[in-house]
C-alpha positions as CSV (number, residue, x, y, z in Angstrom):
1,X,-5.1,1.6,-6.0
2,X,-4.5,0.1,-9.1
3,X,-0.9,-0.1,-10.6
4,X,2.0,0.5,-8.7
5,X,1.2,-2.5,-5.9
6,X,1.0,-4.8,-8.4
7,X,4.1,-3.9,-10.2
8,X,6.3,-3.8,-7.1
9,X,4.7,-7.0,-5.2
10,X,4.2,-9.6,-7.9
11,X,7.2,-11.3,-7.5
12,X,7.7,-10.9,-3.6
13,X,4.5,-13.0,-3.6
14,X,5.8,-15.2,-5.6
15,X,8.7,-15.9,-3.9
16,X,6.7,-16.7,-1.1
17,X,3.5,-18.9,-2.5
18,X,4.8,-20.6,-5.6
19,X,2.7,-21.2,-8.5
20,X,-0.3,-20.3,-6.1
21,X,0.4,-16.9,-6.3
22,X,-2.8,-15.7,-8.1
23,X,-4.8,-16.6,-5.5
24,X,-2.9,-15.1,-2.8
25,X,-4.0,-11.9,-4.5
26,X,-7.9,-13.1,-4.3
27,X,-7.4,-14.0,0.3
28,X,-5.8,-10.4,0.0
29,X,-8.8,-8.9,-1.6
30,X,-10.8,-11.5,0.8
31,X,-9.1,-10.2,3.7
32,X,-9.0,-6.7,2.6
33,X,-13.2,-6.8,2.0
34,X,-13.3,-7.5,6.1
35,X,-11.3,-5.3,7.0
36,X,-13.2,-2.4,4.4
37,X,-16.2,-3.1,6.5
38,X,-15.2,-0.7,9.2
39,X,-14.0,1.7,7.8
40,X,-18.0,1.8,5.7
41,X,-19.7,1.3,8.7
42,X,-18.1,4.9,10.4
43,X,-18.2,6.7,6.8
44,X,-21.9,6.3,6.6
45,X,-22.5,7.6,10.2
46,X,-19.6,10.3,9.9
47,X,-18.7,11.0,6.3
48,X,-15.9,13.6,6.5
49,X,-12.1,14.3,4.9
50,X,-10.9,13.1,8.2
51,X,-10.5,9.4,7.1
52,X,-8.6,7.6,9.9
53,X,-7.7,10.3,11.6
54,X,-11.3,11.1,12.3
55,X,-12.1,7.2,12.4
56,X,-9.5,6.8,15.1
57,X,-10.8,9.5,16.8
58,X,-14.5,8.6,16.7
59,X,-13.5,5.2,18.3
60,X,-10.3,6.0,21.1
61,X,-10.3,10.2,21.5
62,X,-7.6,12.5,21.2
63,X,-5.8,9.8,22.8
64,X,-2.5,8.1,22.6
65,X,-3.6,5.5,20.8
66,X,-5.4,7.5,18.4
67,X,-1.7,9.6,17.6
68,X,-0.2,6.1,17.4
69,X,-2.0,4.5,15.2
70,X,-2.6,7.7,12.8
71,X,0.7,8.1,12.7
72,X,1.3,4.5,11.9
73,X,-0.7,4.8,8.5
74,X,1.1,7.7,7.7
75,X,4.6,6.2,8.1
76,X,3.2,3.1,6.4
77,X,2.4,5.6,3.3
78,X,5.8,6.8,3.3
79,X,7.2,3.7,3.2
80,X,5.0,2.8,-0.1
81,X,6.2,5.9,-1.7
82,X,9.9,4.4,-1.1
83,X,8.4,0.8,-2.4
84,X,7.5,2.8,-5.8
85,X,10.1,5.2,-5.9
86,X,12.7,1.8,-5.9
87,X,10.2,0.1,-8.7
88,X,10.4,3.1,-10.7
89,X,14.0,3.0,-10.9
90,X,13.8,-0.9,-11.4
91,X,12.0,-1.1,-14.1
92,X,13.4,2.4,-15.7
93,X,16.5,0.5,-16.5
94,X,15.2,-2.6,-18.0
95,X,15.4,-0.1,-21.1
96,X,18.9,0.0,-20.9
97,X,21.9,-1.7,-20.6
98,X,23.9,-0.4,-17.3
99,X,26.0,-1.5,-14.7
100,X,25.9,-1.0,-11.0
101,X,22.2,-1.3,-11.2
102,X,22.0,-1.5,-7.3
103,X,23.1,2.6,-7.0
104,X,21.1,3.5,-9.9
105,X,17.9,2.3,-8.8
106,X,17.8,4.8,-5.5
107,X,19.0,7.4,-7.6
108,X,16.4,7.2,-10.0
109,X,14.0,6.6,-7.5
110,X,14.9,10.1,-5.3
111,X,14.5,11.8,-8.6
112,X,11.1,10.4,-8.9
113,X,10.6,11.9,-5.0
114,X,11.5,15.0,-6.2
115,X,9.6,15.5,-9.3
116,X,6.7,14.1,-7.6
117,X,7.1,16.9,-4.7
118,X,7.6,19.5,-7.4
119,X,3.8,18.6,-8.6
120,X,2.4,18.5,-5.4
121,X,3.8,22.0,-4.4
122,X,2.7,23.2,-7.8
123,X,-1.2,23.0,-6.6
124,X,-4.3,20.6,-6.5
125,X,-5.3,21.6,-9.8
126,X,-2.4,19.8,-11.1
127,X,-2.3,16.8,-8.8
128,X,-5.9,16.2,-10.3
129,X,-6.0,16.3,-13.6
130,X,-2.2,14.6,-13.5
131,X,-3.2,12.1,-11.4
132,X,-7.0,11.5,-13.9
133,X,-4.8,10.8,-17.0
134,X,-2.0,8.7,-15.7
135,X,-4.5,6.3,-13.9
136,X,-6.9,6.0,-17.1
137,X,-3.7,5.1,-19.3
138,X,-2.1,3.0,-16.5
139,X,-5.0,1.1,-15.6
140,X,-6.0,0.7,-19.1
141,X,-2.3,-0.6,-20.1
142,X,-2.0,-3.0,-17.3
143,X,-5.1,-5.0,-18.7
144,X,-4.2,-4.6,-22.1
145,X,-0.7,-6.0,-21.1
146,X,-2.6,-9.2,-18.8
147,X,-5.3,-10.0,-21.6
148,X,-2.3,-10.0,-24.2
149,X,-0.6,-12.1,-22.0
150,X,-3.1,-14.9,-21.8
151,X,-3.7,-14.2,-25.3
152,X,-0.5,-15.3,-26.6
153,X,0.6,-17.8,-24.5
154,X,-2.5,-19.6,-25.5
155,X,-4.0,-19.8,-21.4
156,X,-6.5,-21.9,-21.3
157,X,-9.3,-22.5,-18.1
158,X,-7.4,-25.7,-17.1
159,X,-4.5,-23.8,-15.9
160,X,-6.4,-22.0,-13.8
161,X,-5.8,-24.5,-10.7
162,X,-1.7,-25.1,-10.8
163,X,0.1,-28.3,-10.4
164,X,1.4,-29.3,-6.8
165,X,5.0,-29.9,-8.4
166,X,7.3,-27.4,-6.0
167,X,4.6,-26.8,-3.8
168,X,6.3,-28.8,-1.0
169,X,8.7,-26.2,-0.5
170,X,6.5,-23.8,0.6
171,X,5.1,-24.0,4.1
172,X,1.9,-22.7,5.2
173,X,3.4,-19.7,7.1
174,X,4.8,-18.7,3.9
175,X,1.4,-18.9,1.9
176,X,-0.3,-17.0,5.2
177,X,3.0,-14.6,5.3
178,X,2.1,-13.7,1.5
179,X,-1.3,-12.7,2.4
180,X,0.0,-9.4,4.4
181,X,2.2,-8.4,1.0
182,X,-1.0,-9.0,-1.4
183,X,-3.0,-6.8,1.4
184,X,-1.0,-4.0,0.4
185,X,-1.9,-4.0,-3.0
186,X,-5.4,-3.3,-1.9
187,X,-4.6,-0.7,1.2
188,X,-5.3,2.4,-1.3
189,X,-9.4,1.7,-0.4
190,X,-8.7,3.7,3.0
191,X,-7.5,7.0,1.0
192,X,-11.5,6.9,-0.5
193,X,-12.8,7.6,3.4
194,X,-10.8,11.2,2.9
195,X,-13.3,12.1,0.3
196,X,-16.7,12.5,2.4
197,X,-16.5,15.9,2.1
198,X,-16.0,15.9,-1.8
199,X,-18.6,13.8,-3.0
200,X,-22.1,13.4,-3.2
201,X,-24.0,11.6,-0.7
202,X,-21.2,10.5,1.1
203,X,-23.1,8.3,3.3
204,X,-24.1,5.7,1.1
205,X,-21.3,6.7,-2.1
206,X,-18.1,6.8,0.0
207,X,-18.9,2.9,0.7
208,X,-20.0,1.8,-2.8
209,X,-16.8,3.7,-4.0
210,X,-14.9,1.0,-1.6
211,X,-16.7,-1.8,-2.6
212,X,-16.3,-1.2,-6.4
213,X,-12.8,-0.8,-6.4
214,X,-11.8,-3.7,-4.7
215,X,-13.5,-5.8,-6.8
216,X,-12.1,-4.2,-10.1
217,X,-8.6,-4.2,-8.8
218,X,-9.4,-8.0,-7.5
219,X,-10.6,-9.0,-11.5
220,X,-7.1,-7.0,-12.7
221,X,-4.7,-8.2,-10.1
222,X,-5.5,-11.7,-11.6
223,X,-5.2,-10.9,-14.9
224,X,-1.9,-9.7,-14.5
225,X,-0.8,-12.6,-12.1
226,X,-2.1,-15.2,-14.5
227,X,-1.0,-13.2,-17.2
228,X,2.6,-13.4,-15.9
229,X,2.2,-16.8,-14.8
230,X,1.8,-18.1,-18.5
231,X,4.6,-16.3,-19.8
232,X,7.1,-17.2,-16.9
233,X,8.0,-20.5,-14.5
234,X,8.2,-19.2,-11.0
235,X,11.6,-19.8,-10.6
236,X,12.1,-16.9,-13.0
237,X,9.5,-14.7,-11.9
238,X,11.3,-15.2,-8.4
239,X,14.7,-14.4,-10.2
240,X,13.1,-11.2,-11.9
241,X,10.9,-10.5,-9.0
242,X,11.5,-7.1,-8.7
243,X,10.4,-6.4,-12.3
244,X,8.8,-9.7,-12.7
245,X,5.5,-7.7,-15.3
246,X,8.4,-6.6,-17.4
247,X,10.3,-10.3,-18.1
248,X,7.1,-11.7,-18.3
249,X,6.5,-9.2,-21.4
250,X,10.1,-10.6,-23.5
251,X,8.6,-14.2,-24.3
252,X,5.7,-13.2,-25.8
253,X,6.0,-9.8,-27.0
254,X,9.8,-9.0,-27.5
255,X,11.4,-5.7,-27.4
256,X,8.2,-3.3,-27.9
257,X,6.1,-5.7,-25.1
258,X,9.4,-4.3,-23.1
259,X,8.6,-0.7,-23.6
260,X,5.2,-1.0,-23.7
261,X,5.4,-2.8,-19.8
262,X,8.0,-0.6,-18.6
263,X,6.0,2.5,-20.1
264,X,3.2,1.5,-18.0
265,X,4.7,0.5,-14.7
266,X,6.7,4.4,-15.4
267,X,3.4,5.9,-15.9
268,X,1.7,3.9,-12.7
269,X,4.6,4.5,-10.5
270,X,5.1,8.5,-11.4
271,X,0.8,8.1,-10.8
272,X,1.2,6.8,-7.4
273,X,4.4,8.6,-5.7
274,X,2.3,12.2,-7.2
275,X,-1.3,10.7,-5.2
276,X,0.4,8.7,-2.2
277,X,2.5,12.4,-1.4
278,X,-0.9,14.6,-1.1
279,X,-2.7,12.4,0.2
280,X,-0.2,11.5,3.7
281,X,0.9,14.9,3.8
282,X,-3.0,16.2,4.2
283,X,-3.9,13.5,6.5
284,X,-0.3,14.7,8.5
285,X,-1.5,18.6,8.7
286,X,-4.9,17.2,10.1
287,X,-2.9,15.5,12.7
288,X,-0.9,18.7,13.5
289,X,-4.5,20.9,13.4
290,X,-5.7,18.3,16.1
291,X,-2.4,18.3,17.7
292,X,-2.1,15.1,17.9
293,X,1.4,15.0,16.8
294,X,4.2,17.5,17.3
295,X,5.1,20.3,14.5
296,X,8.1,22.8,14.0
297,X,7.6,25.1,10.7
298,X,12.0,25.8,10.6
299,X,11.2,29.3,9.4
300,X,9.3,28.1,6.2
301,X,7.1,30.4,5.2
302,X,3.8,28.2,3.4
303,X,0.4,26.3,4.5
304,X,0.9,23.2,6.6
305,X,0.5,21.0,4.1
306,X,2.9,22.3,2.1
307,X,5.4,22.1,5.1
308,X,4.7,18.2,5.4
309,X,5.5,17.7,2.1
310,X,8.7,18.7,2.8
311,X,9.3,16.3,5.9
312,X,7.8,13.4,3.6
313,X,9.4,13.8,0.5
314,X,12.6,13.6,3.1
315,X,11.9,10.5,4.7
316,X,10.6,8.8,1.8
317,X,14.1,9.6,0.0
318,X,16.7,8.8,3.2
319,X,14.2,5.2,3.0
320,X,14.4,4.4,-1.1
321,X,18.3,5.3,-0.2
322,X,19.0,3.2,2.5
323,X,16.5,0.4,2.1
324,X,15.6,-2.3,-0.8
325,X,12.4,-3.4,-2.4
326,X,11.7,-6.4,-0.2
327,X,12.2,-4.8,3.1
328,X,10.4,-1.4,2.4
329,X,7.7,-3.3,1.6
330,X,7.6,-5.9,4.7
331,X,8.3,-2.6,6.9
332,X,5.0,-1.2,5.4
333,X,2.7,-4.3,5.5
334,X,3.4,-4.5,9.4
335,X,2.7,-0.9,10.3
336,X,-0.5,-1.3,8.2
337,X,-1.9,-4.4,9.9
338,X,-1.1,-3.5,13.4
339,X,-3.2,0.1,12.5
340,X,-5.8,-1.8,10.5
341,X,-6.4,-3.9,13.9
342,X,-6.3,-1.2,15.6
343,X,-9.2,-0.1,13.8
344,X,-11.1,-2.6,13.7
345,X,-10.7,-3.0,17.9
346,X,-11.6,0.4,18.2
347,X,-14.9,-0.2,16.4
348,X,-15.6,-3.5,17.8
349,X,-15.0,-1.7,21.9
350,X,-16.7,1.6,21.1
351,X,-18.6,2.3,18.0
352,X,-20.4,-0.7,17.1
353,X,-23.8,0.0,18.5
354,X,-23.3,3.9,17.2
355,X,-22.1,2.7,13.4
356,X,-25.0,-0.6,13.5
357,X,-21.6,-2.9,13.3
358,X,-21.6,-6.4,13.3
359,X,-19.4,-7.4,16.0
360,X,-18.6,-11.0,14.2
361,X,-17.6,-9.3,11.0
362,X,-14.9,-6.8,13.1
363,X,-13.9,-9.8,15.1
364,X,-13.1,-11.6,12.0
365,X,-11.3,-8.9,10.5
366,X,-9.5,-8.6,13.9
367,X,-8.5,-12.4,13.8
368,X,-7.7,-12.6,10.1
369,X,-5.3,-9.7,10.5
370,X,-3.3,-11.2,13.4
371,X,-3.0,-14.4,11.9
372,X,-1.2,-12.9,8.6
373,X,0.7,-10.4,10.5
374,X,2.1,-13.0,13.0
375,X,2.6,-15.8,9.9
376,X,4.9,-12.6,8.5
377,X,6.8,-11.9,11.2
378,X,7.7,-15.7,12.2
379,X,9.1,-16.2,7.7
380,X,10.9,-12.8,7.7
381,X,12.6,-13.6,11.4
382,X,14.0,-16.7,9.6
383,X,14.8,-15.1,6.7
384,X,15.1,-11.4,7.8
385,X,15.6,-10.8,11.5
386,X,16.4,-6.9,10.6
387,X,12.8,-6.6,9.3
388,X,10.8,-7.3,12.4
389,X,13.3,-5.7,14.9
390,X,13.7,-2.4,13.5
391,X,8.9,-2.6,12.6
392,X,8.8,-3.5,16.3
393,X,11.5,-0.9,17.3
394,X,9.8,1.9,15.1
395,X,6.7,1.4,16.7
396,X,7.6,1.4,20.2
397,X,9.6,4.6,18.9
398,X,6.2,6.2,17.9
399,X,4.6,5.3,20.9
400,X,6.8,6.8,23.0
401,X,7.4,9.9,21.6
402,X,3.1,10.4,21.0
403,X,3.0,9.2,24.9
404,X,5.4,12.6,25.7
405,X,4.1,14.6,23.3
406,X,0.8,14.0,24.7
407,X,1.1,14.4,28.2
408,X,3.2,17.0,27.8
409,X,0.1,18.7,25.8
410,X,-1.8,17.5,28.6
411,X,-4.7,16.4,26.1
412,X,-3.7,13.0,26.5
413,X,-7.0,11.1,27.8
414,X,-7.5,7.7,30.0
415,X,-7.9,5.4,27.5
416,X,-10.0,2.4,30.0
């Protein structure tokens, strides 16, 4: 969870809430504590590797809805690997001095793809103990970078609560709108409801795992953002806000704060492509075992898995290819919040009684979702009308096709 969100969002947040951007982090992890609730609530009853798949399927059936919304989560996965893929390259060439930074940033960030799918064809043996050591140093280097930070720029407790100047210029759509960015920094949590197969006492452990690392990503996500805050105005954290950690580093630290920065945010991005891969491409072969979705091997001879590695390694590369930072990353936080609601609804109508849910908490979640996701889409169809048409228009597209696939299976069920 921790790392390559907070690397690639920072400054999009910025851009969006001003010098209040620290706490948009905190409503994120606010919001994203609701919205943990249900996926706890079903873990404890059903602990399995399923995750949201089996969630999903708890709550609608083999259903349409069920396909939809899986497959949602899975797309919005690929689309993070793109979001990190891009911020690899991005901060990559902060070492060096190049031009036509706009074509090398996909091309470093496809090469990233395709180490990373290397790896994850290499074994799970490898993806663990690769993925242990680059979060210890990553996580560890991200708070040695935001206690510096403070350190140096001599932070004190009364800049905790920032000045109004500039705030004017920032509606309260926008500050809402930033909300559904800083929630993606904390959408890793769902990956922990895979695990209730792998862990001990997965009733009670698979929800205390939840709960523990939102709150330490909450305490490093502000570090980091007040960290940056003190080294940079927000008018060039917006101008660098794509590799916003890595200016804020210059001020204060000079040339080795610039290594040691981009080391990290190399380290946390190679971390997160190598975990985000295995992790959509298992939940996309459990899809295929439950046929929920539709699957054509093309002669390739290997375990399923294996074969959706291939298909996501693809997409993830045409998307770091073809689209930038900011709207990978709007793409993503839509198809996330419409499938987190989707959740949440599915609990509230069907499982609540089963799971002992609270049906305020899941409306709340419910409620606080919309408002973010329909704050989103009003800023980015004033600022970018291509974002929400082609979100809405890929998931009418899934629908669709799951609705055919479906029936044409004949195990789609009536979904009253």
């Amino acid at each position: 969870m921790i790392g390559a969100g907070i690397f690639a969002l920072l400054g999009q947040i910025a851009e969006l809430s001003g010098n209040w951007f620290p706490y948009i982090f905190l409503g994120g992890a606010i919001i994203a504590g609701f919205s943990a609730y249900s996926y706890i609530k079903v873990c404890r009853v059903y602990p399995s590797a399923g995750g949201i798949a089996m969630i999903l399927e708890k709550a609608y059936g083999k259903s349409v809805i069920t396909a939809w919304a899986a497959m949602l989560m899975a797309l919005s996965m690929v689309i993070n690997e793109s979001l990190v893929a891009r911020t690899f390259g991005t901060y990559a060439l902060q070492l060096f001095d190049v031009e036509n930074a706009s074509t090398w940033v996909p091309v470093l960030g496809v090469g990233l793809l395709v180490i990373a799918f290397i790896v994850n064809m290499s074994g799970n043996e490898i993806i663990g103990k690769s993925s242990q050591v680059l979060a210890f140093i990553k996580i560890g280097g991200i708070v040695v970078f935001a206690i510096g930070a403070l350190w140096a720029s001599g932070f004190v407790l009364e800049n905790i609560i920032p000045n109004a100047n500039g705030a004017s210029s920032h509606s309260p759509w926008k500050y809402i709108g930033a909300l559904a960015l800083a929630i993606l920094a904390y959408k890793g949590f769902t990956t922990i409801t895979n695990s209730g197969d792998e862990v001990q006492n997965p009733k009670k452990n698979v929800g205390r795992a939840i709960i523990i690392s939102l709150v330490v990503c909450t305490v490093v996500y502000l570090l980091v953002s007040f960290g940056v805050g003190s080294s940079l105005t927000i008018s060039e954290i917006i101008n660098a806000r794509d590799y916003s950690l890595a200016e804020a580093s210059k001020p204060i630290f000079g040339n080795f704060g610039l290594y040691f920065t981009v080391g990290i945010a190399i380290i946390a991005t190679v971390g997160g492509v190598i975990a985000s891969i295995f992790a959509v491409s298992r939940m996309t072969a459990m899809l295929t075992d439950m046929e929920l979705v539709p699957h054509k091997s093309f002669g390739m001879d290997m375990k399923l898995q294996k074969q959706m590695l291939v298909y996501i390694v693809l997409l993830a590369i045409l998307l770091t290819i073809f689209l930038d930072l900011s709207r990978i990353a709007s793409v993503g936080a839509i198809f996330y919040i419409v499938m987190d609601m989707v959740i949440h609804w599915g609990v509230f109508k069907h499982l609540k009684k089963e799971v002992k849910a609270n049906p305020l908490i899941l409306i709340t979640a419910i409620v606080l979702d919309a408002i973010v996701l329909l704050a989103f889409l009003w800023i980015k169809f004033q600022s970018d009308s291509f974002v929400v048409y082609i979100s809405v228009a890929g998931m009418l597209l899934v629908f669709g096709l799951e609705y055919l696939f479906l029936k044409n299976k004949g195990t789609a069920q009536s979904n009253k």
